[in-house]
N, C-alpha and C positions, 0 to 999 in steps of 0.2 A: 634664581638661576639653577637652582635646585642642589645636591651635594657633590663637592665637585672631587670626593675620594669614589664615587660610583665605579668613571669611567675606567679609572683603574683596577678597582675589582674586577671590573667586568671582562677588561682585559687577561686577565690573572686566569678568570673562572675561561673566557674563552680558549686562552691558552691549553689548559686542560684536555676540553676535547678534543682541538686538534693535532696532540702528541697522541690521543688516543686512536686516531684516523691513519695518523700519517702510515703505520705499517700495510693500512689496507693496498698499498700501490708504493711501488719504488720507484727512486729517482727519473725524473722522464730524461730520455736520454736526446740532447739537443743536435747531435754529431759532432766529429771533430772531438772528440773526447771530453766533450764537456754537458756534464748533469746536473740538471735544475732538480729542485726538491718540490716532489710532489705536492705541498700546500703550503700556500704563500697568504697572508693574512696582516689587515690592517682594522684594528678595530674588529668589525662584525661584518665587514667585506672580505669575501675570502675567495680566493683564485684556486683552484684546481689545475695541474698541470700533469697532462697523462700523453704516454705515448701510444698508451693502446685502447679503445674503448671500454672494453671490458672491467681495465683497472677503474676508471671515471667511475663506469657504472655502479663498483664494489665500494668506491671511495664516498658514490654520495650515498649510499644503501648505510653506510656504516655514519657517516655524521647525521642521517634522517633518525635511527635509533641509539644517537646517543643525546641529539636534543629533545627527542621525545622521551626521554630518559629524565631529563632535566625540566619539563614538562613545556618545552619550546618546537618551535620547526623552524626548518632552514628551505629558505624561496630556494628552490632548486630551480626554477623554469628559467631566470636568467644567468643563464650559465654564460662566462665570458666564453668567445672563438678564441681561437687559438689562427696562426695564419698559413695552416697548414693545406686549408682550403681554396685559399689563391694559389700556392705553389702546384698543387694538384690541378685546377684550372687551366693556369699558363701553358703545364708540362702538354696537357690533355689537345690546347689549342694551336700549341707548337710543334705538336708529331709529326713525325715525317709518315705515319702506317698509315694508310690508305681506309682501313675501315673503323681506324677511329676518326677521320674524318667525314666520312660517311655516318659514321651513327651520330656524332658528336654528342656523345653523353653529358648527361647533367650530374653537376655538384651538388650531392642533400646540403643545406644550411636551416638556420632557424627560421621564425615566422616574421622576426623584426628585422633582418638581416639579410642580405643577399649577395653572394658573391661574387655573380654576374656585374651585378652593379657596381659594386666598390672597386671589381678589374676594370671595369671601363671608365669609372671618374678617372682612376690612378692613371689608366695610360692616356687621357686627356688632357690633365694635369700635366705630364711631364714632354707630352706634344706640345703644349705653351708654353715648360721653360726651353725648349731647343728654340721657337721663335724670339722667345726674349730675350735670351741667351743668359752667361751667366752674371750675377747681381749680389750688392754686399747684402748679408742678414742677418751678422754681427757684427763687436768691434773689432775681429782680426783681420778685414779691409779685402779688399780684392786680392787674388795673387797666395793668397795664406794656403788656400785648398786647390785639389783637383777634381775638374768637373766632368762628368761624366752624358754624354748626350744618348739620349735614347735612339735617335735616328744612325749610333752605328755602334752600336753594342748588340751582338746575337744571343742566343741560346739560355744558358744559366745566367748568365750576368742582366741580360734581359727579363728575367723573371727575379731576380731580386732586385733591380731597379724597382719593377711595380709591388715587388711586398713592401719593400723602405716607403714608397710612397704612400700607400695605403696604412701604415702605423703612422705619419706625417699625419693623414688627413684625422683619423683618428684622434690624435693628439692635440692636432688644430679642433676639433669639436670637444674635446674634454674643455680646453682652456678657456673657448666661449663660453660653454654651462659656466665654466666658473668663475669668471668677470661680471655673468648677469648675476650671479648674488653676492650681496653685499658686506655679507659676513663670513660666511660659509670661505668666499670666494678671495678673502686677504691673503692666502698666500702668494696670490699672481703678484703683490708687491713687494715681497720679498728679496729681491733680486738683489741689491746692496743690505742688506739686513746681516748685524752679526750675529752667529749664529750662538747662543747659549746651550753649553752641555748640562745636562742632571742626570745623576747618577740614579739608580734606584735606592743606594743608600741616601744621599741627602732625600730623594723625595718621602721616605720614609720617615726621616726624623724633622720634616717642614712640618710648621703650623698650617693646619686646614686652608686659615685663611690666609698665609700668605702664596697656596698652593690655588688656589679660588682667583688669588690676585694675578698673576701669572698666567694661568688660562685666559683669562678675560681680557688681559691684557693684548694678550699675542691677538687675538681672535675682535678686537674691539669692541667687546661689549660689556666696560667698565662704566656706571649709570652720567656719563657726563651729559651735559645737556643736551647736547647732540643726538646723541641718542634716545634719553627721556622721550621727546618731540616726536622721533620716530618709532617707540614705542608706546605713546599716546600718554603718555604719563605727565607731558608738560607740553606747556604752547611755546616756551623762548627758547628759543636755543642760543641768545648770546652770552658772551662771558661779564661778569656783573663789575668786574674791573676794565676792562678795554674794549667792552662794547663787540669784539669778535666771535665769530661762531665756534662757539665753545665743544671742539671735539675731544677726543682721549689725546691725540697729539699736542691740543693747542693748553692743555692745562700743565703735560706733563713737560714741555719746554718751549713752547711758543707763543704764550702769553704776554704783550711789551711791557704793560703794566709789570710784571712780574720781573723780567727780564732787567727792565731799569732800577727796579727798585732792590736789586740784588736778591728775592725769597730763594733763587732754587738753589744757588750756594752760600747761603746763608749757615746751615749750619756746620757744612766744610771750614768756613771762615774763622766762624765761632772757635772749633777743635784748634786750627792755626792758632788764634788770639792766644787760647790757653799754654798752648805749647813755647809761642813768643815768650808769653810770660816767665815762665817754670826759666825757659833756657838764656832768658835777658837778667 
């Protein structure tokens, strides 16, 4: 699985460049008095956040010469949108000026991307929920929120109906990507999962391998049989006590054989017995 203090250095080393960047371009300013910070970073995915081109421009001009510094480069050609290009659209399509409906200019966007398009899914989309009206899509039940229908909202509020909805659809195509993979994509089950803090001090002072354990764990790619089979390393994938398909889950508490036979609190037990003792 290879070493699994890398990710963190890597982290640490990425961190670096981008405090080295961040002064190329100041806080982008969102309105409403509230400013996002110009670079935003997960791992070696990193987001740019500018309000003016120019900064973008100086921003990737300055991390292209500091990875090549580092003897790296950074994919500049997909650069995330930002959704400032439908709000420009709508405004464009909503005019009341006579000769901007007359020219009706076009919005530049990238080559994979198109904003024309993703205006027109959004307001399609929310043309089908006014016919279907509104519908529960949590557990806080009908009646919890208020809904808002396209067919009688004008102006501003109509144009941020269709941006909401165009980060929805967004959102709904990240979540498919990440369903279809099988590993990558475990966090879509996390949804009742507790969540475990680390410090940078404990992670520091954790053994390798129980920091090894941990990733693999979360992530399901701890060598249980299960997975073996799917990584070509074994043909059985059942468990050798109860005959079940032996996943990361089913060794680490759903095993019956196990279960009946008391192993996985066995040495909780054990501690009790002594404690019995000492205090009988």
């Amino acid at each position: 699985m290879g070493c699994t203090i890398s990710p963190i250095l890597f982290v640490m080393a990425m961190e670096v460049i981008l405090k080295a960047s961040e002064d190329s371009a100041g806080p982008a300013n969102l309105g409403g008095g509230c400013y996002m910070p110009s670079l935003k970073a997960f791992m070696d995915d990193t987001t740019i956040i500018c309000s003016k081109e120019d900064e973008t421009r100086r921003m990737l001009e300055r991390l292209d010469v500091l990875m090549a510094w580092c003897r790296d480069e950074i994919q500049t050609k997909e650069v995330s949108q930002s959704f400032s290009e439908e709000r420009l659209l709508s405004m464009l399509e909503d005019s009341e000026d006579p000769v901007v409906k007359t020219v009706q200019p076009t919005v530049k966007t990238g080559r994979k991307w198109k904003v024309v398009e993703a205006v027109d899914e959004a307001k399609e989309c929310l043309n089908i929920k006014d016919v279907i009206g509104q519908t529960q899509t949590d557990s806080k039940g009908l009646g919890s929120s208020t809904a808002k229908w396209w067919s009688k909202v004008e102006g501003k509020e109509k144009r941020d109906m269709v941006i909401n909805e165009i980060r929805i659809n967004e959102d709904s195509r990240r979540v498919q990507k990440a369903v279809q993979q099988p590993q990558q994509g475990q966090w879509t089950n996390w949804d009742n999962a507790l969540q475990k803090s680390l410090t940078w001090n404990e992670i520091w002072h954790m053994a390798p391998l129980r920091i090894s354990f941990l990733i693999r764990l979360v992530y399901d790619l701890l060598p249980s049989n299960a997975n073996l089979v799917w990584w070509g390393q074994k043909e059985d994938p059942t468990c050798p006590l109860c005959q079940g398909r032996q996943t990361t889950e089913h060794v680490m508490s759903s095993c019956k054989i196990t279960l009946s036979q008391e192993r996985y609190t066995w040495r909780h037990n054990r501690v009790l017995q002594e404690l019995a003792a000492i205090i009988g």
